[in-house]
DRENDO-1510 file (C-alpha; in Angstrom, 1 decimal, always signed):
<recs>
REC; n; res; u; v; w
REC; 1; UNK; -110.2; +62.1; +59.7 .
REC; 2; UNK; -108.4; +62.9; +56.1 .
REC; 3; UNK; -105.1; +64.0; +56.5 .
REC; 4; UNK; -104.5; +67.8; +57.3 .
REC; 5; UNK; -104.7; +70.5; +54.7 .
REC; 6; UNK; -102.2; +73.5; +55.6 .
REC; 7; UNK; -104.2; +76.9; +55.0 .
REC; 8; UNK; -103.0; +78.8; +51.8 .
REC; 9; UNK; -100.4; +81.3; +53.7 .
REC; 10; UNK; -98.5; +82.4; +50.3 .
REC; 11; UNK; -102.0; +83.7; +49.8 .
REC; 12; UNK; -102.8; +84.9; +53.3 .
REC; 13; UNK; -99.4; +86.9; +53.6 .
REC; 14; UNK; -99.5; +88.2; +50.1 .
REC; 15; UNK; -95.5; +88.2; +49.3 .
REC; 16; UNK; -94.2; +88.3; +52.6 .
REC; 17; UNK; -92.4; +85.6; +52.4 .
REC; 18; UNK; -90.8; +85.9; +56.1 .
REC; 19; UNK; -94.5; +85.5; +58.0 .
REC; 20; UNK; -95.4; +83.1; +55.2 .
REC; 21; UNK; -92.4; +80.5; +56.1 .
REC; 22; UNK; -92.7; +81.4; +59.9 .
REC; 23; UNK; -96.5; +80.2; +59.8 .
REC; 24; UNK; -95.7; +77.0; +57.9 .
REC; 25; UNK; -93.5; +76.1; +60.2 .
REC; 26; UNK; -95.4; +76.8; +63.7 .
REC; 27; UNK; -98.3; +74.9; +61.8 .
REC; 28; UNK; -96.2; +72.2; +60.6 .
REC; 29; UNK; -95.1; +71.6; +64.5 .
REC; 30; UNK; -98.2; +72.5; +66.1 .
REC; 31; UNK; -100.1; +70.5; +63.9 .
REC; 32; UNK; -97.2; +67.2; +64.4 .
REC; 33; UNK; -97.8; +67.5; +68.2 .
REC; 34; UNK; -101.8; +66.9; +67.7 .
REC; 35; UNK; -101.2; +64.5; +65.6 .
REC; 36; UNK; -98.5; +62.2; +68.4 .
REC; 37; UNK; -101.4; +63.0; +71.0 .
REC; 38; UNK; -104.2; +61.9; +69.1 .
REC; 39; UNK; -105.9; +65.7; +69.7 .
REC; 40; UNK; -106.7; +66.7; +65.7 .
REC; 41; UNK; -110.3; +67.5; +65.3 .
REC; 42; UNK; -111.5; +70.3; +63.2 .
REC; 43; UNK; -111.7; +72.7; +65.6 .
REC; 44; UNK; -107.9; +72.7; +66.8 .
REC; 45; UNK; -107.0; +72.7; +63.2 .
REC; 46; UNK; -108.7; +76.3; +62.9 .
REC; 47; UNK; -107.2; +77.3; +66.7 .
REC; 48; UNK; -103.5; +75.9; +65.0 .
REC; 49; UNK; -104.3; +78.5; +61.7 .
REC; 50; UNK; -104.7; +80.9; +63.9 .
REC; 51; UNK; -102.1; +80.5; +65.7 .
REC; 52; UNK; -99.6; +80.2; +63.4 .
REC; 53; UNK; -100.7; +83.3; +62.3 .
REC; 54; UNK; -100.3; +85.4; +65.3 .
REC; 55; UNK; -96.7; +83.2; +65.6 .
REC; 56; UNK; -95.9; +84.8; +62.1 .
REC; 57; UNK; -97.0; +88.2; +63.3 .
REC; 58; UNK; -95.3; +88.1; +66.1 .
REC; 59; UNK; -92.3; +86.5; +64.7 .
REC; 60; UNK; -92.0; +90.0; +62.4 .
REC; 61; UNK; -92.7; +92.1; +64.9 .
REC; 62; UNK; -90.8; +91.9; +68.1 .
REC; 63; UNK; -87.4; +93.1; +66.8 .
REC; 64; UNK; -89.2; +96.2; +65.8 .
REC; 65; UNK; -91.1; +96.4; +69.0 .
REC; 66; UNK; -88.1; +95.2; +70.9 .
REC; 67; UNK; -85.4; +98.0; +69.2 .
REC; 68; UNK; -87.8; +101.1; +69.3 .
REC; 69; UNK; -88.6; +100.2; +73.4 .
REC; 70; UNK; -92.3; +100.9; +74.9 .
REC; 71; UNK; -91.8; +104.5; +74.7 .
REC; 72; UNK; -90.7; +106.9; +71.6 .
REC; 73; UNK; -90.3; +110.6; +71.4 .
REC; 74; UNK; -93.1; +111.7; +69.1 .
REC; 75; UNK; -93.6; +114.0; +66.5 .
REC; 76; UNK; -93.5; +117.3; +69.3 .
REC; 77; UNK; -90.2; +115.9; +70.8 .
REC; 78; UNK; -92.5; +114.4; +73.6 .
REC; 79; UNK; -92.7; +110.6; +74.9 .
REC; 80; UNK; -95.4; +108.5; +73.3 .
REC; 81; UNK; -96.7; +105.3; +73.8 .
REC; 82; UNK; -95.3; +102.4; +71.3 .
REC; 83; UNK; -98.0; +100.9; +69.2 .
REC; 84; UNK; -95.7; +98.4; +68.3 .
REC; 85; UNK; -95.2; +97.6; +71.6 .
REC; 86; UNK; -98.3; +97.0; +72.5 .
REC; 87; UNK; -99.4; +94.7; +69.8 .
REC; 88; UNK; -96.5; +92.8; +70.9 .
REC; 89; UNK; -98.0; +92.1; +74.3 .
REC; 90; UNK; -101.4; +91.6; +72.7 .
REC; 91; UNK; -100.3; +88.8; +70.6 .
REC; 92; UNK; -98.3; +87.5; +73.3 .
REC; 93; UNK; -101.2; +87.0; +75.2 .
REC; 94; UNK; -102.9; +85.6; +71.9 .
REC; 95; UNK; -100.6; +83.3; +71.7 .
REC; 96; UNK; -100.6; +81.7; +75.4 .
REC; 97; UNK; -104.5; +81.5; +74.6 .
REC; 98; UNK; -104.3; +79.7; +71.8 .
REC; 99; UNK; -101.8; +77.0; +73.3 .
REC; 100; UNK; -104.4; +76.4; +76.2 .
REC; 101; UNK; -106.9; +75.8; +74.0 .
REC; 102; UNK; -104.6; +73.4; +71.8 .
REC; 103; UNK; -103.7; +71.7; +74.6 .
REC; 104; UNK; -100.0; +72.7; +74.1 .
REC; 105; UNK; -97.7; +73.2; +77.0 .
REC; 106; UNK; -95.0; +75.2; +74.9 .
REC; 107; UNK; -93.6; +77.6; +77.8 .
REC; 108; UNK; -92.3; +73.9; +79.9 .
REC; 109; UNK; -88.9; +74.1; +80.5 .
REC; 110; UNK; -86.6; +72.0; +82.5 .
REC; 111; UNK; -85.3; +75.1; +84.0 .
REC; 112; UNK; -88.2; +75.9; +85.8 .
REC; 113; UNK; -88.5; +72.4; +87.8 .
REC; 114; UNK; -88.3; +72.6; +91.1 .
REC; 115; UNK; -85.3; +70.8; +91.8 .
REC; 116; UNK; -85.7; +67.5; +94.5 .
REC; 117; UNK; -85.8; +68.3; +98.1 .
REC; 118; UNK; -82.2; +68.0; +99.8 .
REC; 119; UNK; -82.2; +65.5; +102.8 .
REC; 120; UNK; -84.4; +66.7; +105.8 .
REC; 121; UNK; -82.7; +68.9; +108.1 .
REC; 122; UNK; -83.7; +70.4; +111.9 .
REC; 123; UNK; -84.0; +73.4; +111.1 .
REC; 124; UNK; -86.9; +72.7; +108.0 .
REC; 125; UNK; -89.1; +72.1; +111.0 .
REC; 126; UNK; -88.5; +76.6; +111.7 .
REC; 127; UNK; -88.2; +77.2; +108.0 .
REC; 128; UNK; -92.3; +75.8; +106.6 .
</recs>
């Protein structure tokens, strides 16, 4: 296979330069990581586009999302639901899609191990 081509995202983001730079850069490292594991076909170079784009998006839009909260008072002084919010979630969940069909395990963290069982005691007998 010819060396990867990075999509056009000046073009795709038309002058925002912020999700342009953010998507270069998630496709720069996605695209690296197939490349070390021998995973580049054609197909998770269009699943990587993808989601770099939803990365950019997202990138942009959780601040917002993350100031305003789920819920804002609306134009009557009532509560109404953040749309902002909820497109934060949705590409969230884009996202973690996208990374199980790229074969990418981006949320490890050595944090979350399960640290090694102590010595054996009589009372772990009571406590399984």
């Amino acid at each position: 296979m010819n060396k990867p081509r990075q999509p056009r995202y000046a073009d795709i983001f038309r002058g925002d330069a912020e999700k342009e730079a953010e998507a270069k850069a998630v496709w720069h490292e996605v695209v690296g990581e197939l490349d070390e594991k021998g995973l580049i076909t054609e197909t998770r170079l269009k699943i990587a586009d993808r989601y770099a784009r939803a990365c950019a998006e997202y990138a942009v839009l959780y601040p917002i999302a993350a100031s305003e909260g789920p819920v804002k008072t609306g134009p009557n002084g009532g509560d109404v639901f953040n749309f902002n919010w909820s497109a934060c979630e949705k590409l969230n969940d884009r996202m973690a899609k996208f990374e199980d069909q790229l074969r990418l395990d981006l949320r490890h963290s050595d944090v979350s191990e399960k640290p090694a069982p102590a010595n054996p005691t009589k009372a772990d007998d009571y406590l399984d």
